[in-house]
Kinemage of the C-alpha trace (Angstrom):
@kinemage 1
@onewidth
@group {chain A} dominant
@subgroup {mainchain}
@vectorlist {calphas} color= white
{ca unk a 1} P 130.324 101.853 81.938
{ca unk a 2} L 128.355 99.318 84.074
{ca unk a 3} L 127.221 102.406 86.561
{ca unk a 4} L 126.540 104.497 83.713
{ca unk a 5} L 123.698 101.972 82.971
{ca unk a 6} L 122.514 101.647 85.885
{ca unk a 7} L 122.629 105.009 86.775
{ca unk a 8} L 120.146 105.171 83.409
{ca unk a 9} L 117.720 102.142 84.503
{ca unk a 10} L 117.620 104.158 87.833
{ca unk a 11} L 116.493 107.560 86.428
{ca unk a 12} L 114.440 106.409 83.383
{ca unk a 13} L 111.952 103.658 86.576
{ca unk a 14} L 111.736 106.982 88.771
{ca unk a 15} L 110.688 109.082 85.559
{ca unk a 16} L 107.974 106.257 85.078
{ca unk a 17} L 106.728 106.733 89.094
{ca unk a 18} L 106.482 110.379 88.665
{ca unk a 19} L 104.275 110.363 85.468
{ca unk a 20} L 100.744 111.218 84.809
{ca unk a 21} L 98.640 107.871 84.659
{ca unk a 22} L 94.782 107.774 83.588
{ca unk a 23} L 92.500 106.685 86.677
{ca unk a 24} L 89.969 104.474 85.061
{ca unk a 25} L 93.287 101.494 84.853
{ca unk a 26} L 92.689 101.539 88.564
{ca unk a 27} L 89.017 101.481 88.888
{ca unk a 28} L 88.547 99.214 86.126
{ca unk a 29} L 91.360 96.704 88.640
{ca unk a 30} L 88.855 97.202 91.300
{ca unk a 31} L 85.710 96.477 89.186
{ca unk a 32} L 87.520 92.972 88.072
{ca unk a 33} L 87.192 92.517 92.039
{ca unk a 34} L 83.755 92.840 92.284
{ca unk a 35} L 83.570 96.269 92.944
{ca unk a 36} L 80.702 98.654 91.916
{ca unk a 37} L 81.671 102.339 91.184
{ca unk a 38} L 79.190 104.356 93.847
{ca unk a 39} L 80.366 108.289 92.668
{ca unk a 40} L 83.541 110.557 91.624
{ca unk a 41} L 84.110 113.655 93.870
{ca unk a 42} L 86.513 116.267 92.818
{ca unk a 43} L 88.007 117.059 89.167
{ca unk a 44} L 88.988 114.208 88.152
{ca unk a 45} L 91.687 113.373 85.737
{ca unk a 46} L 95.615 112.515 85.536
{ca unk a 47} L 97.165 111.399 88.602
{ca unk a 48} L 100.675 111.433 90.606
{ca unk a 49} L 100.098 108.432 92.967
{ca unk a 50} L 96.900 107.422 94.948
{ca unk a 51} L 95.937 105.719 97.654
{ca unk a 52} L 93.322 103.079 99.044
{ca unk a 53} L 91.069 103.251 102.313
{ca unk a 54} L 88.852 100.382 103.098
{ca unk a 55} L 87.706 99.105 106.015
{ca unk a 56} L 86.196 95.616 107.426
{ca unk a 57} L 85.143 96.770 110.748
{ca unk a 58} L 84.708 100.606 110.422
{ca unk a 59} L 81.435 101.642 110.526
{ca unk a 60} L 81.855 104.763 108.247
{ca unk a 61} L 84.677 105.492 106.118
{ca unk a 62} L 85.189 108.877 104.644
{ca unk a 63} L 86.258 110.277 101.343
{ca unk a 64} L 87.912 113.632 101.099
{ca unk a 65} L 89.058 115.423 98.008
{ca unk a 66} L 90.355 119.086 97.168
{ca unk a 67} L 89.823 121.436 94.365
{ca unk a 68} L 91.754 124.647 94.469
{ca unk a 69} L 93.678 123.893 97.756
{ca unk a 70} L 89.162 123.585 99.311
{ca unk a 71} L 89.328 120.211 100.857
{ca unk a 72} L 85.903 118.431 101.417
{ca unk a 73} L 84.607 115.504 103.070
{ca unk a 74} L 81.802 112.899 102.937
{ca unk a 75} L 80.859 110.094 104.782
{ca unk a 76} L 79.693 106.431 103.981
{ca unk a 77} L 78.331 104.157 106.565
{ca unk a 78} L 79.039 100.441 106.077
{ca unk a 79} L 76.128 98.753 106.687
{ca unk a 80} L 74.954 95.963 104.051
{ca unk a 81} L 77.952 97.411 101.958
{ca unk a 82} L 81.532 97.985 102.206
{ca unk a 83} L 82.678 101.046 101.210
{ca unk a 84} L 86.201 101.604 99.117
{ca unk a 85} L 87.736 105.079 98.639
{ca unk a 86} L 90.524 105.749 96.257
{ca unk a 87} L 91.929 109.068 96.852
{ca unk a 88} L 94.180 110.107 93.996
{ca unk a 89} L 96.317 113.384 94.100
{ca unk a 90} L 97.181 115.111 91.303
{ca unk a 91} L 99.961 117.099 89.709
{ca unk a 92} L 98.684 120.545 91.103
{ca unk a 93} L 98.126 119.145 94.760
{ca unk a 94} L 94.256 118.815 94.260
{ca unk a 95} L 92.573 115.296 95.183
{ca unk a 96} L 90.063 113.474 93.570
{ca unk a 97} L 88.309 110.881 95.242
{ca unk a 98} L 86.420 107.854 93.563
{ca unk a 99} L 83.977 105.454 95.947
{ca unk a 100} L 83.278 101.570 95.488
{ca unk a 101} L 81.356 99.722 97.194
{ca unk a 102} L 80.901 95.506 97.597
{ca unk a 103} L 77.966 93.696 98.983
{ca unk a 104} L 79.150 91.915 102.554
């Protein structure tokens, strides 16, 4: 009986990692940081996972999202600002990407 619950606690945490979660609860985190929101790229909207780029001593650092399997790409040099990119993928594959930047 004691694997049967565990077994249970195991499948119900992974169902948790694989749901849809709102991204605003992640930039409003980064905002309680200090962080500015700079712009969205992408359709934005429910997410799988996502991930963080940032930089101290890059001079650029680049945010790429996808709509309809179509990635793009931009660029943001770090010059009096650093530059945070969130890249979160999405049920369907597609990326969205969210910028933040901090004063130095």
């Amino acid at each position: 009986m004691k694997n049967v619950l565990s077994i249970a606690i195991l499948v119900a945490t992974m169902a948790g990692w694989s749901c849809s979660k709102d991204y605003s609860d992640v930039v409003e985190d980064w905002k309680d940081d200090g962080w500015r929101l700079v712009e969205e790229f992408g359709e934005t909207g429910d997410y799988s996972h996502y991930t963080e780029l940032k930089s101290e001593e890059a001079p650029f650092v680049e945010a790429a999202w996808s709509i309809g399997g179509k990635r793009e790409t931009k660029l943001f040099e770090q010059g009096s600002k650093r530059y945070l990119v969130l890249h979160f993928k999405k049920a369907d594959g597609d990326v969205f990407a969210v910028v933040m930047s901090k004063r130095k």
